[in-house]
N, C-alpha and C positions, 0 to 999 in steps of 0.2 A: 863601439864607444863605451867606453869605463860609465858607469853609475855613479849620478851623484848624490851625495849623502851630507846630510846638516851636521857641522862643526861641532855640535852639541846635539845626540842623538835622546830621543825618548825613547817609551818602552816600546811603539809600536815599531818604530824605526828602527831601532837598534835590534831587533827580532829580524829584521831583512839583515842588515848590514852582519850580522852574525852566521846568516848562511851563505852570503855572496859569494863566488869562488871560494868556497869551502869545502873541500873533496868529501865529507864526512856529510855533506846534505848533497852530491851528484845528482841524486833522484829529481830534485823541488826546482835546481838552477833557474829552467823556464820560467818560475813561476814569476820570479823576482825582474821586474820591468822595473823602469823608471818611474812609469804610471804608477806603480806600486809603493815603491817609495815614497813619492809623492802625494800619495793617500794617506799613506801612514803618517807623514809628516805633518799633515793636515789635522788628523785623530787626535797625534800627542800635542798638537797648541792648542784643540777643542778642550783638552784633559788641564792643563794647564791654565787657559782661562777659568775653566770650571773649579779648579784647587784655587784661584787668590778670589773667585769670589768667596769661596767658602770661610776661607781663611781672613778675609776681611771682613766676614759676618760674624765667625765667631770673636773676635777684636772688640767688634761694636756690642755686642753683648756682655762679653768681661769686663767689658768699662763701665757695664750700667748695674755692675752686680750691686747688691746690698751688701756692707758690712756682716750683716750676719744673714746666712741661707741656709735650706735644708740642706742635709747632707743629700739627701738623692737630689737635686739641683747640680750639687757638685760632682755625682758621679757620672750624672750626663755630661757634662764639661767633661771630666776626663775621657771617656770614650768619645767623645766629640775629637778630642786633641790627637789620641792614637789615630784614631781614625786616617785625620788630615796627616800626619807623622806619615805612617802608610803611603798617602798617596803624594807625598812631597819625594819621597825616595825613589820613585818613579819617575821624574819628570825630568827633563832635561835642561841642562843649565846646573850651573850651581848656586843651588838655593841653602847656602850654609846658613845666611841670616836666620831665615823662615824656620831653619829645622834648631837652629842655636834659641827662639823664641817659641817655636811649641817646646820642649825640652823647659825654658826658661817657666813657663804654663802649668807645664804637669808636675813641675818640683812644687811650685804655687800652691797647685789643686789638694798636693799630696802633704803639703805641711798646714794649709786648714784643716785637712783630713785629720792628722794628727794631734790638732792644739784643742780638737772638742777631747779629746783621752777616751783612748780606747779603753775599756775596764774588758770587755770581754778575749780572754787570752786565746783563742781558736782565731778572732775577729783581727787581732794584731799578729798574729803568723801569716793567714790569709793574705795578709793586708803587705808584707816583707817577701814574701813567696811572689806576689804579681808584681812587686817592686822590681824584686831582683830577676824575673822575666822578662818584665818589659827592656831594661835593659841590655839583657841578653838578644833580644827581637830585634833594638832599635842599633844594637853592633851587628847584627847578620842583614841589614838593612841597609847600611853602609857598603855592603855591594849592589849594583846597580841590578847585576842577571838574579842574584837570590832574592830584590823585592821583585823583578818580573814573576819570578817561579811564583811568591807567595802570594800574589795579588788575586780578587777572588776570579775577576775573568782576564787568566794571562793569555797571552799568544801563543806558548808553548803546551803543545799536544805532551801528550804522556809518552808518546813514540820518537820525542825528538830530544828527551830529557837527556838520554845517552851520549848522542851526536854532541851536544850542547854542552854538557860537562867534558868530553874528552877535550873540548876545542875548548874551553876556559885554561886561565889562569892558575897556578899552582894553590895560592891563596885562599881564592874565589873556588874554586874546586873543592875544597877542603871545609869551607863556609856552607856549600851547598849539598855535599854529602851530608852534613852533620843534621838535615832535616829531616832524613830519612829513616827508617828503622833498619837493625841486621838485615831483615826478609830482603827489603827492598835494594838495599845495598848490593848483596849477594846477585841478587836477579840484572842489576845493572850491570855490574862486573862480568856476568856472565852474555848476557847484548853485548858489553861495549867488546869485547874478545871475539866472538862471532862477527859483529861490523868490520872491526881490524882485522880479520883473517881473510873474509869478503874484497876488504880494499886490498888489501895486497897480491890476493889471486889479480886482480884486475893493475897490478901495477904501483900502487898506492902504498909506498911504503911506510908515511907517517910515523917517525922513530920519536917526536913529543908528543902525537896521542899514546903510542906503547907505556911512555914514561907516564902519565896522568892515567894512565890504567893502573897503573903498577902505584898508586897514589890511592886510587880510590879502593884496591883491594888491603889497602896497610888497616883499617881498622876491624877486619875480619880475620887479620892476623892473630890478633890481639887477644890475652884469656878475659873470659868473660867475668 
């Protein structure tokens, strides 16, 4: 009997649902029970409850802010909001409101930032440089598997990264290489070619992982 799996997967979930007949994890199939699923289903509404209380703490606390605060007041709040950001992108369902008001928060955080005037000019780069990362972070966040990968305790072993990128999405693929450095690129490219050669001695011919190989080797094409 087929596994069943929640309409709206979380991260621990969607870590099963991602190797389930999937020729590319053959090894692990057993592992993946119902029980299992079920466990995990359980973890991502633990993880979930735990994100709106946080999220409705920090709520009750911006509301009681003072008019005027220390700036390190304010940069707890902001690491506070990434924070919750982070684990909003993880969680199952779509929580567009939640992630449209942290977002709506940290524009907040970041124009009191701005209206005491920065005079020192290293302080207002600094200040443009994590701007314009954060929003580079909170668009590669926008896929569901790159905040699994980035989260600090993911489901994903370092020996499964390979499997997992050939079996994404072309998009997503392309998202989730871009975390890595040359080194590491080159060493995956070189796993996922060996995995592919492996599956196919055994019958496995997989002609869209070839293709999503042939994806992940394009930026070691490239002069440097």
């Amino acid at each position: 009997m087929p596994l069943q799996f929640s309409a709206q997967l979380g991260c621990w979930e969607r870590y099963l649902q991602r190797k389930y007949q999937n020729p590319l994890f053959l090894d692990q199939q057993r592992q993946i029970t119902q029980r299992a699923v079920d466990e995990a289903r359980a973890r991502d509404e633990a993880e979930r409850r735990q994100f709106y209380q946080s999220f409705q703490s920090l709520l009750e606390d911006v509301a009681q802010l003072h008019a005027r605060v220390e700036a390190e007041v304010i940069l707890r709040f902001k690491e506070r909001v990434d924070t919750l950001y982070e684990q909003c992108a993880q969680l199952a369902g779509d929580l567009t409101q939640e992630k449209s008001g942290l977002r709506k928060l940290i524009a907040l955080i970041m124009d009191s930032i701005w209206s005491v005037g920065i005079e020192n000019p290293e302080l207002a780069a600094q200040l443009r440089q994590e701007e314009a990362a954060r929003e580079a972070q909170y668009a590669l966040l926008d896929y569901p598997f790159v905040a699994h990968l980035l989260r600090a305790e993911s489901p994903v072993q370092d020996e499964e990264i390979v499997p997992f990128l050939l079996a994404e999405k072309e998009d997503v693929l392309r998202a989730a290489m871009s975390l890595f450095t040359k080194e590491q690129q080159s060493a995956f490219c070189d796993q996922a070619r060996h995995l592919l050669l492996q599956l196919q001695d055994m019958g496995y011919t997989l002609p869209e992982a070839w293709i999503h190989l042939a994806i992940m080797e394009q930026p070691l094409l490239r002069p440097n």
